[in-house]
TIVEXMI-473997 format. One record per residue (C-alpha): residue number from 1; residue in one letter; chain; x, y negated, z. Coordinates in Angstrom, 2 decimals, always signed. Layout:
REM residues N
num: NUM&residu: A&chaine: A&X: X&Y: Y&Z: Z;
...
END
This chain:
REM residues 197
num: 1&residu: X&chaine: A&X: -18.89&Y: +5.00&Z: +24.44;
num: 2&residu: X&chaine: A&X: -18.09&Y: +7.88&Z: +22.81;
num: 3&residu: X&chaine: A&X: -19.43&Y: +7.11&Z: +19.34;
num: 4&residu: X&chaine: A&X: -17.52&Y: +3.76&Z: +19.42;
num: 5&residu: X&chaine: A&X: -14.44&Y: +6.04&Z: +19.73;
num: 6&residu: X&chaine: A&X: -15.50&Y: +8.50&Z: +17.35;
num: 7&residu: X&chaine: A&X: -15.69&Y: +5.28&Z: +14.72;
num: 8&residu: X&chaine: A&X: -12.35&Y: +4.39&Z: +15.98;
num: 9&residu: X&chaine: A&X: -10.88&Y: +7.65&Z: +15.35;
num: 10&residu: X&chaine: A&X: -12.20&Y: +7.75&Z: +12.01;
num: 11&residu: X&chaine: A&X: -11.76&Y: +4.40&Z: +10.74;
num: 12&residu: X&chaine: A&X: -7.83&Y: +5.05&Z: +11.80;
num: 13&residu: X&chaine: A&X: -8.25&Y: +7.96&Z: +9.49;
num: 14&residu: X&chaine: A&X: -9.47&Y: +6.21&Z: +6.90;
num: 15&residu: X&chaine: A&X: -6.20&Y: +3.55&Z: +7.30;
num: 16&residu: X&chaine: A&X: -3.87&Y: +6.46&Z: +7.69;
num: 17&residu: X&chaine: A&X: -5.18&Y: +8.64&Z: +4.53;
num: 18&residu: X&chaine: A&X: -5.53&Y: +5.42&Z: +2.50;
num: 19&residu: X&chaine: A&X: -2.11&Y: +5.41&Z: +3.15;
num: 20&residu: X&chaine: A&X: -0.87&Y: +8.28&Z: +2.07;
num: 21&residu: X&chaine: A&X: -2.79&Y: +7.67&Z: -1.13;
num: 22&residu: X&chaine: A&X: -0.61&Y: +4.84&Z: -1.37;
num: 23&residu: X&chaine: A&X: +2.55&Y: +5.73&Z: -0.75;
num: 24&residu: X&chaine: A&X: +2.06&Y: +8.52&Z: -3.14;
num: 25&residu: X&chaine: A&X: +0.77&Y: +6.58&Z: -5.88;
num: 26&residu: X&chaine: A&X: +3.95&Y: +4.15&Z: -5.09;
num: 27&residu: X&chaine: A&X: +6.44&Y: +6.67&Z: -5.33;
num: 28&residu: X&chaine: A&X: +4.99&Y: +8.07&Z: -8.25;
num: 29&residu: X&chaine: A&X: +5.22&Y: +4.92&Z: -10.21;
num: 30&residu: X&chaine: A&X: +8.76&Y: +4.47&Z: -8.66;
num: 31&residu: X&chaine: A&X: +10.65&Y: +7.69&Z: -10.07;
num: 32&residu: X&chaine: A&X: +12.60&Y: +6.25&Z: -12.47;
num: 33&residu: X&chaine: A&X: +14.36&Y: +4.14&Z: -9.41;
num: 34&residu: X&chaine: A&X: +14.33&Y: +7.54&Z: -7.30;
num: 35&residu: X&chaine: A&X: +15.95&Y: +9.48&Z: -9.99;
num: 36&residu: X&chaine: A&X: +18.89&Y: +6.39&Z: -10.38;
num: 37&residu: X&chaine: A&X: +19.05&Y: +6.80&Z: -6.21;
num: 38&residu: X&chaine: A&X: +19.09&Y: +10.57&Z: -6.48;
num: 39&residu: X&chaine: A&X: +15.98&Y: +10.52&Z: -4.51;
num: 40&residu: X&chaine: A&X: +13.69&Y: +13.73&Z: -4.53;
num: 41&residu: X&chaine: A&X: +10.48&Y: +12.26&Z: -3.65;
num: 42&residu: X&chaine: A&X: +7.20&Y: +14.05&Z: -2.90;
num: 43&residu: X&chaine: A&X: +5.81&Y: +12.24&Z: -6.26;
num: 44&residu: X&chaine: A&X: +8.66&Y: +13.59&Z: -8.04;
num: 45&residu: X&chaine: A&X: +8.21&Y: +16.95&Z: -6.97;
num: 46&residu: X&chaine: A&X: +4.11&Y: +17.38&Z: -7.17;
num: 47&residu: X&chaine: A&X: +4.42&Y: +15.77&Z: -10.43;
num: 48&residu: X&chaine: A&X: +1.21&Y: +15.28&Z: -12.64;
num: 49&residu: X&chaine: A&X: -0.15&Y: +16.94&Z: -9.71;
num: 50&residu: X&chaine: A&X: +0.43&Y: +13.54&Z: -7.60;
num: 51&residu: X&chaine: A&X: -2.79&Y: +12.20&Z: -8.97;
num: 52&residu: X&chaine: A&X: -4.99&Y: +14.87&Z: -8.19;
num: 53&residu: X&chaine: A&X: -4.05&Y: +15.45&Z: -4.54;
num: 54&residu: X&chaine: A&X: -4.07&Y: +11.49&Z: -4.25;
num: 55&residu: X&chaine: A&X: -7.49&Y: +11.54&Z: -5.40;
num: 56&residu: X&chaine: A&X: -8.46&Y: +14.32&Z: -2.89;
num: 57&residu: X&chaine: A&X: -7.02&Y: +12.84&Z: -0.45;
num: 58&residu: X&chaine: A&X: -8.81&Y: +9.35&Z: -1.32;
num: 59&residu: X&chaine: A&X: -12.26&Y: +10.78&Z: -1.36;
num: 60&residu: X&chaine: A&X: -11.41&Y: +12.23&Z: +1.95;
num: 61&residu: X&chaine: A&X: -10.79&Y: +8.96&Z: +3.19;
num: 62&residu: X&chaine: A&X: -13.86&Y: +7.35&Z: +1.70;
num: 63&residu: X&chaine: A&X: -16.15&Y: +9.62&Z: +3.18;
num: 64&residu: X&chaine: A&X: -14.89&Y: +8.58&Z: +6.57;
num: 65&residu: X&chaine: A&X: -15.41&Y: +4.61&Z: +5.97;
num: 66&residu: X&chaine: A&X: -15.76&Y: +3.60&Z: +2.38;
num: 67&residu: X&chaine: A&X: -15.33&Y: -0.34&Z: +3.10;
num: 68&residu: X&chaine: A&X: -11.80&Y: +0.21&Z: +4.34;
num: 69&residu: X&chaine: A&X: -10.42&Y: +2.71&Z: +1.95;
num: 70&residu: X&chaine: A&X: -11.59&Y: +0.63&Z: -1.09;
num: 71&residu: X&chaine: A&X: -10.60&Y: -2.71&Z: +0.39;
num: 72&residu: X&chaine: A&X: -7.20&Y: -0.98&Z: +1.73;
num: 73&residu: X&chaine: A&X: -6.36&Y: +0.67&Z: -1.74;
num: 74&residu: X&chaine: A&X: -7.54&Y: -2.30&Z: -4.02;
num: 75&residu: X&chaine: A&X: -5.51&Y: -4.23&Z: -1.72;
num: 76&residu: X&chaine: A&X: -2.84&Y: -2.57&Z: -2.86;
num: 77&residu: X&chaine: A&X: -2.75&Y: -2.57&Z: -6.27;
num: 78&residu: X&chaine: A&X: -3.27&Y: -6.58&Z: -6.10;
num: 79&residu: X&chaine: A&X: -0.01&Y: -6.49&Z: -3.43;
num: 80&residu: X&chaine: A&X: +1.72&Y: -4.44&Z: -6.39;
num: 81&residu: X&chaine: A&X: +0.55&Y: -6.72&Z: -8.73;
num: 82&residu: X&chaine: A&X: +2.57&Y: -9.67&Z: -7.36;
num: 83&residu: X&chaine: A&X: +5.95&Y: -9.39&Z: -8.79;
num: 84&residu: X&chaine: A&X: +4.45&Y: -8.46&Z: -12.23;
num: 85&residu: X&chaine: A&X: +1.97&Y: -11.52&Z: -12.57;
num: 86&residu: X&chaine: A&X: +3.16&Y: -12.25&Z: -16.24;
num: 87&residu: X&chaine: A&X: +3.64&Y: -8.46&Z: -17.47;
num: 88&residu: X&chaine: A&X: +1.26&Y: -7.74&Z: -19.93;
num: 89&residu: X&chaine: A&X: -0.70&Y: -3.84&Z: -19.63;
num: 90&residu: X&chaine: A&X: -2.66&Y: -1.63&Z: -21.38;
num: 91&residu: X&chaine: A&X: -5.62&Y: -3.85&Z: -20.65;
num: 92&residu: X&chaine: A&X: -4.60&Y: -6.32&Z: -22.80;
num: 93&residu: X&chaine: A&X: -4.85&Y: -8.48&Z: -19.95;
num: 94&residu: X&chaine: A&X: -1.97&Y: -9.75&Z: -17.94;
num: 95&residu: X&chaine: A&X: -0.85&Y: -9.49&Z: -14.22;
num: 96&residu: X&chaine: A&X: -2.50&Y: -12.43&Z: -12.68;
num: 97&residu: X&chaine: A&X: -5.60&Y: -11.59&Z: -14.99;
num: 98&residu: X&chaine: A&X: -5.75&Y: -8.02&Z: -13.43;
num: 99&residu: X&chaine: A&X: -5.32&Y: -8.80&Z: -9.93;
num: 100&residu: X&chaine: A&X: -8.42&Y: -11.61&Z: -10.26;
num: 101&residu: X&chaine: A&X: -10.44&Y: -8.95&Z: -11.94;
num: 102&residu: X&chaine: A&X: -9.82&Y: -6.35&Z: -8.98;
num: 103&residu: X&chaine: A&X: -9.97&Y: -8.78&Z: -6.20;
num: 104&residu: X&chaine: A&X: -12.87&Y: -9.76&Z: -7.30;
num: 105&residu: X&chaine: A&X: -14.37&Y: -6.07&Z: -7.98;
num: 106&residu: X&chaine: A&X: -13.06&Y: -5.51&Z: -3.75;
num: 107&residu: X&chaine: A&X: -14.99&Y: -8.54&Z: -3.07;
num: 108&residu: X&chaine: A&X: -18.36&Y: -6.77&Z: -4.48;
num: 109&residu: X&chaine: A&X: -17.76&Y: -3.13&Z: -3.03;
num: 110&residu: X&chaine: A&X: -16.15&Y: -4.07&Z: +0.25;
num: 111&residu: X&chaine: A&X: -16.31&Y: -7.92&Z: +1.24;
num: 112&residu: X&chaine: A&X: -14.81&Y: -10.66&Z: +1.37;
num: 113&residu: X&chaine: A&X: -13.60&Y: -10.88&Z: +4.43;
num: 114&residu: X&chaine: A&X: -12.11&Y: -7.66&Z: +4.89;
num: 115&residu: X&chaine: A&X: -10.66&Y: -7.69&Z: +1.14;
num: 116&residu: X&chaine: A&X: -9.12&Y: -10.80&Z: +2.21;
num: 117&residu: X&chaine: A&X: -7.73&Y: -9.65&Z: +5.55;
num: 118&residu: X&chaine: A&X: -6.27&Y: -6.08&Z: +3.62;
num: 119&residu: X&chaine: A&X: -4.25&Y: -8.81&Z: +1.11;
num: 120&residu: X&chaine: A&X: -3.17&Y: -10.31&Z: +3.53;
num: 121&residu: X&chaine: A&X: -2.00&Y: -7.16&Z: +5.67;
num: 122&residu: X&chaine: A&X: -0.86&Y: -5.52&Z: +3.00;
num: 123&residu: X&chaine: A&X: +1.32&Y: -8.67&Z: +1.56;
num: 124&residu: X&chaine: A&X: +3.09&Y: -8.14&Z: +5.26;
num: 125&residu: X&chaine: A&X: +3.84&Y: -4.66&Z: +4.98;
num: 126&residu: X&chaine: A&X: +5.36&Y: -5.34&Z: +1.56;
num: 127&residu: X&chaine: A&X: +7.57&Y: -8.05&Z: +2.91;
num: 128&residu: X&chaine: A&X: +8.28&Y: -5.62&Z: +5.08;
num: 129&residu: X&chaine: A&X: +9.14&Y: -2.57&Z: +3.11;
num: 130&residu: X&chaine: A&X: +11.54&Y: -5.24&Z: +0.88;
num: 131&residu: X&chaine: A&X: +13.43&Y: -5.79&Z: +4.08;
num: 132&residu: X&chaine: A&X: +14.59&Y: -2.38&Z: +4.41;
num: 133&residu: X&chaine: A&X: +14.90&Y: -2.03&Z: +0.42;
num: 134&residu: X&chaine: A&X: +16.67&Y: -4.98&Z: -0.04;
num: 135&residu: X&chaine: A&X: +20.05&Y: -2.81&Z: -0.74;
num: 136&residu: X&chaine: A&X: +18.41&Y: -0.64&Z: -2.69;
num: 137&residu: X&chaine: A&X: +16.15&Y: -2.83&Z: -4.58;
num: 138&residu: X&chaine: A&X: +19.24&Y: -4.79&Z: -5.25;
num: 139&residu: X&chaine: A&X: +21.09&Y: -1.49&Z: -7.05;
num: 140&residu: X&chaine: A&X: +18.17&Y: -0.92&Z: -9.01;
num: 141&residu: X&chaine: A&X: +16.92&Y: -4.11&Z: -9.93;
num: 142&residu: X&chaine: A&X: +13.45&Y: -3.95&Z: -8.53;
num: 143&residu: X&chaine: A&X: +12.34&Y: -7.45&Z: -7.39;
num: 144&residu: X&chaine: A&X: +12.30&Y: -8.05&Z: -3.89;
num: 145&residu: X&chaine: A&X: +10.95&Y: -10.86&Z: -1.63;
num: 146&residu: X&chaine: A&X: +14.40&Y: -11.41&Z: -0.16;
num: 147&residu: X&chaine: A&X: +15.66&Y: -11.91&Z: -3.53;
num: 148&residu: X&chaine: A&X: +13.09&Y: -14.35&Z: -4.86;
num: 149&residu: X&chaine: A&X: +12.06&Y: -16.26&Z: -1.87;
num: 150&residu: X&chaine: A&X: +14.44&Y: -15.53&Z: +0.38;
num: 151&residu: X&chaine: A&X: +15.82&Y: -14.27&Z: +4.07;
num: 152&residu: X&chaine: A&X: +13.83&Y: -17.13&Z: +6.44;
num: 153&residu: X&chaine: A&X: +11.36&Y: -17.77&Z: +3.67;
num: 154&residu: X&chaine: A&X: +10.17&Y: -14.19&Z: +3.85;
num: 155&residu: X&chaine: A&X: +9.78&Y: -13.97&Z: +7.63;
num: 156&residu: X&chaine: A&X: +7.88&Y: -16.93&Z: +7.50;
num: 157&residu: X&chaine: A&X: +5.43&Y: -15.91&Z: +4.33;
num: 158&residu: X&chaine: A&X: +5.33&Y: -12.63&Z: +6.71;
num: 159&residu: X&chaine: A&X: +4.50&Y: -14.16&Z: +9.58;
num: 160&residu: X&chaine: A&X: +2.10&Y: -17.01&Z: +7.62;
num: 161&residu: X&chaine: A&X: +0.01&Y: -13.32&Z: +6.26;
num: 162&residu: X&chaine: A&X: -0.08&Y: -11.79&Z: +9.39;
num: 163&residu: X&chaine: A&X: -2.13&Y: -14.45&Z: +11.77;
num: 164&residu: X&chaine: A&X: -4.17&Y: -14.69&Z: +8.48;
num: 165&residu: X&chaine: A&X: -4.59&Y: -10.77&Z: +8.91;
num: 166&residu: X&chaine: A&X: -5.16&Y: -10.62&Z: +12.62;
num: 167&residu: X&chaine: A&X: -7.52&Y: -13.82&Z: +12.32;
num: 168&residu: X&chaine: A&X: -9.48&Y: -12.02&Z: +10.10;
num: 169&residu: X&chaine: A&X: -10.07&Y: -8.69&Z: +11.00;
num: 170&residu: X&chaine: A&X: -7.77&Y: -8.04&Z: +13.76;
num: 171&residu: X&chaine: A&X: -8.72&Y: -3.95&Z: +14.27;
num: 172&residu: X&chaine: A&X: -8.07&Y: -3.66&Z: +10.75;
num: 173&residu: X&chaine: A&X: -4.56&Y: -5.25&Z: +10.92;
num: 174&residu: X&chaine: A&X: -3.59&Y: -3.39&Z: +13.98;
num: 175&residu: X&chaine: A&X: -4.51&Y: -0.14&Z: +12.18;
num: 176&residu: X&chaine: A&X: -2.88&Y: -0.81&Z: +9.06;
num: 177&residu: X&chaine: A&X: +0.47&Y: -1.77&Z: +11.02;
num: 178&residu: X&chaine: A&X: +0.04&Y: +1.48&Z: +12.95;
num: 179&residu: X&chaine: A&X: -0.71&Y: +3.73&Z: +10.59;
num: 180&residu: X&chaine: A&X: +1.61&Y: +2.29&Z: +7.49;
num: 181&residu: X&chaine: A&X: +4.93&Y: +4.06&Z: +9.31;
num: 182&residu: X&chaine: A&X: +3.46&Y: +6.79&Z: +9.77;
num: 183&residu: X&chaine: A&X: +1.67&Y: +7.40&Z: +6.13;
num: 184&residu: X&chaine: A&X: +5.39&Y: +7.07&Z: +5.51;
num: 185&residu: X&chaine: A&X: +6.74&Y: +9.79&Z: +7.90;
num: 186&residu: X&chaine: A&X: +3.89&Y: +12.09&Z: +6.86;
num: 187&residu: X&chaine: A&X: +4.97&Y: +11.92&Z: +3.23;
num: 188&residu: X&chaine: A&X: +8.35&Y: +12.19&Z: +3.84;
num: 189&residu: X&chaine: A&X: +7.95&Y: +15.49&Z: +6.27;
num: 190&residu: X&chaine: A&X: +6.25&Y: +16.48&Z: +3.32;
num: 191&residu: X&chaine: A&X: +8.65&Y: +15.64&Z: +0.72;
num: 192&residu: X&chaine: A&X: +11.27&Y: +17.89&Z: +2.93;
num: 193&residu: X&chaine: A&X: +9.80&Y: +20.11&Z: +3.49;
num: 194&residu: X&chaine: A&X: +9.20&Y: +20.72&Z: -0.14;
num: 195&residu: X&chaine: A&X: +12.89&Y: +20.80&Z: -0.48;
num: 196&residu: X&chaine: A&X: +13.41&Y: +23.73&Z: +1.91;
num: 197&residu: X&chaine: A&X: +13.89&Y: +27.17&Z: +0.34;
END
């Protein structure tokens, strides 16, 4: 009994720190839109040094459940990938070519089925996150599912991902949608407290 809770604990660690990594790594890519919204976020404020504490963080996580934190952060950058299918990178390869190459690369390290099920999750907490953006998005011109699909269709893409989700790994969804507001809060305490003489 008490090592299944001990794996709990951890493995809701592992969510919550993958996370952070994420949020980090989001708002690090997003200071241009923060500086036009006079936003001071904890990205903006750490810097160059965002990557290293995100890695820190990240092996932190790993060495509490590798499958999660890879599928969970992979998951991610496909999820970010989604609006920019067409944008060609550094790569020399495009969106779409990108996100088959990583999804593919979660399938090998993590599985699958729990790749799948962090898309999936992941796609709803984006939907999400675009609800409460939409003004903003809208000021800066970041795409937005409201904007390309949307009120009704969103909900229902949202709602469409999130049986997927719970169908396929339903602790791992449950975590995620647990521990996503409160990677959030944690960075933003953070970010404050930063800003405090």
């Amino acid at each position: 009994m008490s090592a299944d809770i001990y794996k709990h604990v951890t493995d809701f660690l592992a969510v919550l720190l993958t996370g952070c990594v994420i949020k980090l790594m989001d708002d690090y890519l997003d200071q241009e839109f923060d500086i036009f919204r006079g936003k001071h976020s904890l990205a903006r404020q750490l810097g160059l040094g965002t990557a290293a504490y995100a890695l820190l963080i990240f092996a932190i996580s790993v060495s509490l459940n590798r499958q999660i934190s890879v599928a969970l952060f992979l998951a991610a950058y496909i999820t970010g990938m989604v609006y920019h299918m067409r944008t060609k990178y550094l790569s020399g390869l495009s969106g779409w070519q990108e996100t088959c190459i990583v999804f593919v690369l979660s399938w090998l390290l993590a599985g699958l089925n729990i790749t799948c099920a962090a898309v999936c999750i992941l796609l709803v907490v984006q939907i999400i996150d675009d609800w409460l953006d939409e003004t903003n998005d809208a000021l800066t011109g970041q795409k937005n599912a409201l904007q390309i699909l949307g009120t009704a269709e969103s909900g229902i893409c949202a709602l469409i991902f999130l049986l997927l989700a719970l169908y396929l790994d339903t602790r791992l969804s449950l975590f995620v949608l647990l521990a996503a507001p409160l990677a959030v809060w944690i960075i933003n305490k953070a970010e404050i407290r930063r800003m405090m003489p």
